[in-house]
N, C-alpha and C positions, 0 to 999 in steps of 0.2 A: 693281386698286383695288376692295376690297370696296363693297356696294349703301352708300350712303347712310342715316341713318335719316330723310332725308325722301324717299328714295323707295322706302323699305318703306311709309311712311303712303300713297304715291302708289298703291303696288301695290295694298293695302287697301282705298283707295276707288275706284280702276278696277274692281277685282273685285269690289264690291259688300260690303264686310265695314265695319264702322264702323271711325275712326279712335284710338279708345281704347286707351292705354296696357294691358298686360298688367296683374290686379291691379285696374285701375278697371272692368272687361270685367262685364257682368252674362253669367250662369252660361247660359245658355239661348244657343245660337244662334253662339256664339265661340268660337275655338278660337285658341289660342297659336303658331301655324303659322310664321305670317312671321316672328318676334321665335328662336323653339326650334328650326326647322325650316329655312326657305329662307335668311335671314342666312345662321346658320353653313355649310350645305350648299353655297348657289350654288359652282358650276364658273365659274371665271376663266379669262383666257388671258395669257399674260404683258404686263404694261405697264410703259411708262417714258413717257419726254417726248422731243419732238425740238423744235429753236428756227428750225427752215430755214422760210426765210418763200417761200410757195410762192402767185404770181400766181394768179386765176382765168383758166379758160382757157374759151372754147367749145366745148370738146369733149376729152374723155382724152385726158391729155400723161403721155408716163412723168415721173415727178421722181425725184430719189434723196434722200431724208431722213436726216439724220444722227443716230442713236438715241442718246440717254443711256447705254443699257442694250442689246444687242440678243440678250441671254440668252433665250429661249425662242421667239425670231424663227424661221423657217425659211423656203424657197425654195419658193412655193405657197401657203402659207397663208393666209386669210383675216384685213385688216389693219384697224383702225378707226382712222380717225385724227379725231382732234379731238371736239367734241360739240357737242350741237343744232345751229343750223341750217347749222354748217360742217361737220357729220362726214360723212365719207363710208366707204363700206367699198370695198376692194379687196385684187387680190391680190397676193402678194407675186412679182417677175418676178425679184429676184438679192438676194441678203444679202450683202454685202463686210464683213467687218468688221464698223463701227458704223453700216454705212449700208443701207437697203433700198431698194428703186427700185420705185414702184408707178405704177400709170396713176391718175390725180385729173384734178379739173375746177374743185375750189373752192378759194376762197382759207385761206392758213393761215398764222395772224402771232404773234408774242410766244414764248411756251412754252406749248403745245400737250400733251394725252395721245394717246398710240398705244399700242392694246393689239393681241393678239393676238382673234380672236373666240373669246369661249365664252360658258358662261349668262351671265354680268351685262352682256355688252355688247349679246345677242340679248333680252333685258328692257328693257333701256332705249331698243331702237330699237324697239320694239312699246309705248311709254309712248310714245315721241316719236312714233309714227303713229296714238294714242290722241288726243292733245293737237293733232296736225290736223288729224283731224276734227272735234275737239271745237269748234277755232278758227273750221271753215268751218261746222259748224250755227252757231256763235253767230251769223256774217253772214248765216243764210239766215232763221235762226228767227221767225216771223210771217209767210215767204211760206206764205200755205196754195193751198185748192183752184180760186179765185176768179179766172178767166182773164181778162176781160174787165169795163170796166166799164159801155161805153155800153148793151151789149147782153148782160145777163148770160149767160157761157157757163162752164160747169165744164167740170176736164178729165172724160176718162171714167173711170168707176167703177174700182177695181182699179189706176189708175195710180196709184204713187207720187210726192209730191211729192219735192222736193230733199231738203227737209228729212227727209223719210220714209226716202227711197237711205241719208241721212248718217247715222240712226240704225241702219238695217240695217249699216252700214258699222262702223258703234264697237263694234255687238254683235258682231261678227265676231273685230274687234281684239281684244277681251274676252275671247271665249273660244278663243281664240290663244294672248294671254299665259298662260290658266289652264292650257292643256294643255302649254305647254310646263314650266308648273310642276309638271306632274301632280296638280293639282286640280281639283276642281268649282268653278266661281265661284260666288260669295253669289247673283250675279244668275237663273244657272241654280235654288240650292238656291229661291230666293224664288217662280220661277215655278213649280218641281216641289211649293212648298209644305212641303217638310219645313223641320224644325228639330231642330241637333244641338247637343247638353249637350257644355259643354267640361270633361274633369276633372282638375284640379290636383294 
């Protein structure tokens, strides 16, 4: 399943690039990348659907899932099953036929995607660990340096608040997804100060 076009916009403003259509883009600073470049490009891994409704467990249980499709499946490969907060990855332990048998933990109900991993499914779970950090600054945002209140005490100098780790943490996330896109992020070009002409 090719990227989405809301999370080429997603990719965009992770990476620090505005979200403007190609064409509305002022000239200075943008480049046609994600729309000319990563779309058509991205590396897939084979995907279908499976409908086997699979309990959560407390801890990896093999299951065996009954694939739609199990054309480009193999014995070891790395498997994605489902997406956001129920996807998990694992490996493949036997391919029978239309069925693969992986170790899971989370629940999985209705008609589900399973893909094989390659780039779009390694982008999207670096989007989805961009979007929990993001979740947990937004619950931390406003604690700052301020430790106590009867007797005012700061923490000491050079410690990082939560809030401060969770930023180092997104930036991290950030220039993760750019490198495995084989870019420089907006947010890098913004701190290094340059600026590059996109030309048409």
């Amino acid at each position: 399943m090719a990227l989405l076009q809301s999370e080429l916009i997603r990719l965009k403003a992770e990476l620090g690039f505005n979200v403007l259509a190609v064409g509305a883009e002022p000239y200075i600073s943008i480049v046609a990348l994600f729309d000319q470049v990563i779309a058509p490009y991205m590396t897939a891994g084979a995907a279908t659907t499976s409908s086997t409704s699979v309990s959560a467990q407390e801890s990896l249980t093999p299951v065996t899932l009954t694939l739609a499709d199990s054309t480009g499946f193999s014995e070891w490969c790395r498997v994605v099953v489902d997406v956001d907060a129920r996807q998990e990855i694992a490996t493949a332990r036997a391919i029978t036929g239309a069925t693969v048998t992986l170790d899971l933990r989370r629940a999985h109900t209705g008609t589900y995607p399973v893909t094989v991993e390659g780039g779009e499914s390694i982008v999207r779970e670096y989007l989805a660990r961009i979007r929990e950090v993001k979740a947990e600054m937004a619950g931390t945002f406003g604690e700052g340096q301020l430790k106590q209140v009867d007797e005012i005490s700061f923490y000491q100098s050079g410690v990082n608040t939560l809030f401060g780790n969770l930023g180092g943490q997104l930036a991290w996330w950030r220039d993760e997804l750019a490198s495995i896109l084989g870019i420089r992020s907006g947010w890098q070009q913004k701190r290094a100060g340059g600026q590059r002409i996109a030309v048409y």
